[in-house]
C-alpha positions as CSV (number, residue, x, y, z in Angstrom):
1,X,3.8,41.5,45.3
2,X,1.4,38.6,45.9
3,X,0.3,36.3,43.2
4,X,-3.4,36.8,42.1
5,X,-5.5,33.7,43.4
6,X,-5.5,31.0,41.0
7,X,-9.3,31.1,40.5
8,X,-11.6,34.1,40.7
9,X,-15.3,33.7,42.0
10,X,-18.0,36.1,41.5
11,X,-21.6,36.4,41.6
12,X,-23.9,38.4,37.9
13,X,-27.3,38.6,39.1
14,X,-28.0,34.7,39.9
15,X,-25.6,33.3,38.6
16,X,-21.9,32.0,40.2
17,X,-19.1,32.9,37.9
18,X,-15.4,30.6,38.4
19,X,-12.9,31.5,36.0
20,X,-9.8,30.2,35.9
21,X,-6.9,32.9,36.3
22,X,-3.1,31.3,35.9
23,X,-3.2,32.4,32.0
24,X,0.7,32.2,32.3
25,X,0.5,28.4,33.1
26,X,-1.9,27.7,30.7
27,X,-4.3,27.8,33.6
28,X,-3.1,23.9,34.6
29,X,-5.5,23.1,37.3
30,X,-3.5,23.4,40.9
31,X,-4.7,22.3,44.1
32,X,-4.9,26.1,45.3
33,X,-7.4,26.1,42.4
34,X,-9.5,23.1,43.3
35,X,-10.0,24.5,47.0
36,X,-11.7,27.7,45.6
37,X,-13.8,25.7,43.1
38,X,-14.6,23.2,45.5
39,X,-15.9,26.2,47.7
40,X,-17.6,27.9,45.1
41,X,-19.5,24.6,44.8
42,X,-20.6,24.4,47.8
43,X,-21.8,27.9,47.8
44,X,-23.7,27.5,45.0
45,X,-25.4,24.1,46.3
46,X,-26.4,25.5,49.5
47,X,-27.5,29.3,48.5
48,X,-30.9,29.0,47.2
49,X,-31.0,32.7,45.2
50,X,-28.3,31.0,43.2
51,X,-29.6,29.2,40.1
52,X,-26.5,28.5,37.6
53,X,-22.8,28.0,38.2
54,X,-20.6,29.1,35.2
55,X,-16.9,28.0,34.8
56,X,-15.0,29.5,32.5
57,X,-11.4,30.7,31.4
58,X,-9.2,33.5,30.4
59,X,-5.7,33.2,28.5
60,X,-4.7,31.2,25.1
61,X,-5.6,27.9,26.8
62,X,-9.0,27.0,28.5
63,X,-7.0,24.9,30.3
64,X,-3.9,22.3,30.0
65,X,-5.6,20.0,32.6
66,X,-3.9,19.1,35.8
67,X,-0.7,20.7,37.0
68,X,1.8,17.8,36.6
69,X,5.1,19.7,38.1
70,X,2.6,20.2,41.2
71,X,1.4,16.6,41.3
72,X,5.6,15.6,40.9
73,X,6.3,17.6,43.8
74,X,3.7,16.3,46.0
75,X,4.0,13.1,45.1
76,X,5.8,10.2,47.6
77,X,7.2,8.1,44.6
78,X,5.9,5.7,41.8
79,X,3.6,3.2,43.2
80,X,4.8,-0.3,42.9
81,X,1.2,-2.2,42.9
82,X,-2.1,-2.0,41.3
83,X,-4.1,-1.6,44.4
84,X,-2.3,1.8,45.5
85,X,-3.1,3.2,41.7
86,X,-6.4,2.0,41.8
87,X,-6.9,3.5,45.8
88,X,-5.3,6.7,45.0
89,X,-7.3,7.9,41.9
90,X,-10.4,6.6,44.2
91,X,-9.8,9.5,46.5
92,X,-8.2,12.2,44.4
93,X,-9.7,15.2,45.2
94,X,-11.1,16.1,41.6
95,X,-13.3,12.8,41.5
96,X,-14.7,14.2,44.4
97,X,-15.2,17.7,43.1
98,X,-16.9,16.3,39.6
99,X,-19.0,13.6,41.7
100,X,-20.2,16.3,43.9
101,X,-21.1,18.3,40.9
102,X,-22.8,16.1,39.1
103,X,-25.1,15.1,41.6
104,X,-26.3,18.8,43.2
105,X,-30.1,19.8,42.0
106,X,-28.6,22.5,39.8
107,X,-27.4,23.1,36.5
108,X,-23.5,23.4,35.7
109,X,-22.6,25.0,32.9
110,X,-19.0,25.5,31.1
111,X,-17.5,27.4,28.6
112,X,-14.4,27.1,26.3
113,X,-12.8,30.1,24.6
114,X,-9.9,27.6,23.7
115,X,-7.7,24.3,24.1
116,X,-9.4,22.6,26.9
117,X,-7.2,19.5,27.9
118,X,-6.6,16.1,30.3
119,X,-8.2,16.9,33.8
120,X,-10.0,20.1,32.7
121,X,-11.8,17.9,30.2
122,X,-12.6,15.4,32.9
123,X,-14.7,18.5,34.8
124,X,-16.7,19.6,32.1
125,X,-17.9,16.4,31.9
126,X,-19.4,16.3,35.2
127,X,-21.2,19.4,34.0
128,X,-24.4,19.4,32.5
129,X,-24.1,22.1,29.4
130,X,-20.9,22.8,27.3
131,X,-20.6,25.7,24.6
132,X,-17.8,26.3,22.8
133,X,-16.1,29.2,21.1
134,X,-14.8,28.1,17.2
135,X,-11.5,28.8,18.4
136,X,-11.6,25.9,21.5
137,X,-10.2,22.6,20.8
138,X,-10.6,19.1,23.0
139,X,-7.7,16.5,23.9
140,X,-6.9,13.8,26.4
141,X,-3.3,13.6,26.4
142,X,-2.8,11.0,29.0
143,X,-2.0,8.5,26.4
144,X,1.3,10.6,25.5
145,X,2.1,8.5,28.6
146,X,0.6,5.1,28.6
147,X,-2.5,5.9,30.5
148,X,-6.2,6.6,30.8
149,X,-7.6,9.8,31.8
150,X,-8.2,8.8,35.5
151,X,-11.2,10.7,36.4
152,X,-14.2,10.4,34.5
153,X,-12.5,10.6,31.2
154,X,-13.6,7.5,30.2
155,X,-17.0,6.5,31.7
156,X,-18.1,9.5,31.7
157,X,-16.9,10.6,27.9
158,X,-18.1,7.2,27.1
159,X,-21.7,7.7,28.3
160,X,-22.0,11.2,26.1
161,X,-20.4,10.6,22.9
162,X,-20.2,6.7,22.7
163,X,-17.3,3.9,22.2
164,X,-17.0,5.3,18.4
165,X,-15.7,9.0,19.2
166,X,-14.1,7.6,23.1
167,X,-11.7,5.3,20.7
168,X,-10.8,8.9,17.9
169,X,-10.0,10.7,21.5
170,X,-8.6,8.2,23.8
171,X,-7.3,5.1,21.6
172,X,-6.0,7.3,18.7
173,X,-4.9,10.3,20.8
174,X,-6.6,12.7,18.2
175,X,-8.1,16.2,19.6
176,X,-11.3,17.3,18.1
177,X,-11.9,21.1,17.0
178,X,-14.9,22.7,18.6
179,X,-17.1,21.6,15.5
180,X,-16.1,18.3,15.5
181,X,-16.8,17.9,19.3
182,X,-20.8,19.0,18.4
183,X,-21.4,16.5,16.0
184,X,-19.5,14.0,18.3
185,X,-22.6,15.3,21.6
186,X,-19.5,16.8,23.5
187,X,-20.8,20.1,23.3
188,X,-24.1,21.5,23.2
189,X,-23.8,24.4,20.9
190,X,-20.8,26.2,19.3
191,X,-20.8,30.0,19.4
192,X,-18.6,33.1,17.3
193,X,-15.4,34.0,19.0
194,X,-16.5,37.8,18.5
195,X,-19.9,37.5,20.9
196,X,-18.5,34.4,22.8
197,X,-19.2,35.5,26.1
198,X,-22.1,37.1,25.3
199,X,-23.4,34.2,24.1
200,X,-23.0,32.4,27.0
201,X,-24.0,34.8,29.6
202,X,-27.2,34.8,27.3
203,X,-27.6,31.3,27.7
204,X,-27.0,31.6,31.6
205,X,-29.7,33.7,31.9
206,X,-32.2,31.6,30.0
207,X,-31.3,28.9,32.0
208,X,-31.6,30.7,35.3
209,X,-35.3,31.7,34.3
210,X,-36.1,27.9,34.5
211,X,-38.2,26.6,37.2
212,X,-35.6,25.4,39.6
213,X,-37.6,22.5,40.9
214,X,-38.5,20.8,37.3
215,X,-34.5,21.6,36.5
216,X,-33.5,19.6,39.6
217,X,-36.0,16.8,38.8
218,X,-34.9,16.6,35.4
219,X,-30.5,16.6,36.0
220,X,-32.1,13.1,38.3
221,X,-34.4,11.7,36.0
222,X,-32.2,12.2,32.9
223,X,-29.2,10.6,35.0
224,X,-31.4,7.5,36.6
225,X,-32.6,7.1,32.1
226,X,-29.2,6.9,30.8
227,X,-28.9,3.8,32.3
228,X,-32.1,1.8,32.5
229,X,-34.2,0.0,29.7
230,X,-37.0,1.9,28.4
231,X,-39.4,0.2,30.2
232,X,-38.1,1.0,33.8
233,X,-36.5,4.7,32.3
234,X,-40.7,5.2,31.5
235,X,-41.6,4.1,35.4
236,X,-38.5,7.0,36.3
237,X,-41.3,9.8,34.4
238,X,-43.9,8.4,36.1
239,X,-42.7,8.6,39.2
240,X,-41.2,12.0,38.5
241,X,-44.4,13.6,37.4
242,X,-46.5,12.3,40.3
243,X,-44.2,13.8,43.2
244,X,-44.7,17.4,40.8
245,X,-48.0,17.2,39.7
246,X,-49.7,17.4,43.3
247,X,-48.0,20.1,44.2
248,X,-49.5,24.0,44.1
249,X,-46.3,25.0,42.9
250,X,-47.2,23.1,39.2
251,X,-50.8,24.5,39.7
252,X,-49.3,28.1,39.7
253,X,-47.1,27.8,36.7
254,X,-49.8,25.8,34.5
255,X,-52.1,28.9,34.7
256,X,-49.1,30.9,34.2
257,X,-48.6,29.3,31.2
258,X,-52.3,29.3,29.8
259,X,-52.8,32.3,30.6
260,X,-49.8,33.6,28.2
261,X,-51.8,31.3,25.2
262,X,-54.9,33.0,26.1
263,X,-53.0,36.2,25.6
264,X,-51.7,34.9,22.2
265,X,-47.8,34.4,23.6
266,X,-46.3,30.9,22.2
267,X,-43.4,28.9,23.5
């Protein structure tokens, strides 16, 4: 009997669906899995009807993170200088899976039913909306083992939920529950267990309903603002808005829009 592929990929209206699917491994993140997920990426990126990639999860564990009795087995021994770590988390392939995602035009979203852990982590980061279930729970445990989550679990965690939370989570090795992680900015919104996945595919929807060029204009403006002074993060609006503005496509939705006030419809 053949073992069931380690992620499954499917397609609800306009929206690409990833779930993870090795519930009996606690869904620890293989390279068989990255290859689909890298595909599905793609997919989504360069198939225009698709407007929202959702990755979720199935089984007591969102996910433990990276499949460390994989990586042993692959790997060609401890590496005996600095340059060689520093080279070889460079080009693993999930940096290049969460850079690619953060930089495509289009919204990723995830969602946690449960413990979501080390390398798994990492990914949602590079996504650009996470809900929780009350039940889901977040944790870096690298530091069980002298080091730091090697890709994007600190800059990245850093740039959404600042040094003071980064230190509870990385320096003091704490998890936070799903509530915690909302006040912290690590999630967006926290949901019931019961109508979890409603929820979400609700959300999913709303999203997909969005104008896909302001959505793409906005993941690049918000990114380029995070990391410029007001000043010059005010010039990134600017020049946002002018490339839109002229455009018949803004035209279109702005009479779309008044035409729903004239007809007494609000926001």
């Amino acid at each position: 009997m053949s073992e069931e592929p380690h992620m499954l990929v499917d397609v609800v209206d306009n929206i690409i669906v990833a779930t993870f699917n090795r519930p009996e491994k606690l869904n620890a993140i293989s390279s068989q899995m990255l290859e689909i997920l890298e595909a599905a990426v793609h997919r989504f990126r360069d198939t225009p009807e698709l407007k929202v990639m959702l990755i979720k999860s199935k089984g007591r564990y969102f996910s433990a993170g990276a499949d460390l009795k994989q990586g042993n087995a692959e790997s060609r021994g401890m590496p005996t200088r600095g340059s060689e770590v520093r080279e070889s988390h460079r080009r693993l392939p999930m940096r290049r899976i969460w850079d690619e995602m953060e930089g495509i035009e289009k919204p990723f979203v995830v969602a946690h039913h449960a413990r979501c852990v080390g390398g798994s982590l990492e990914m949602s980061l590079s996504c650009d909306f996470r809900l929780a279930a009350a039940s889901a729970s977040y944790a870096f445990p690298e530091a069980k083992f002298g080091i730091l989550p090697a890709t994007n679990g600190v800059s990245r965690l850093v740039r959404l939920i600042g040094p003071h939370w980064a230190r509870y989570m990385i320096m003091a090795n704490i998890p936070l529950e799903a509530e915690e992680a909302r006040i912290a900015g690590l999630v967006h919104k926290v949901f019931p267990d019961e109508s979890f996945e409603q929820d979400v595919m609700g959300f999913c929807r709303h999203l997909a309903m969005q104008d896909g060029e302001l959505v793409g204009a906005a993941k690049v403006a918000i990114e380029l603002c995070a990391d410029l002074p007001a000043h010059q993060a005010a010039s990134v609006e600017r020049l946002v808005n002018s490339s839109i503005m002229t455009t018949p496509h803004y035209e279109q939705l702005m009479k779309a829009h008044l035409g729903n006030i004239g007809k007494g419809k609000g926001y």
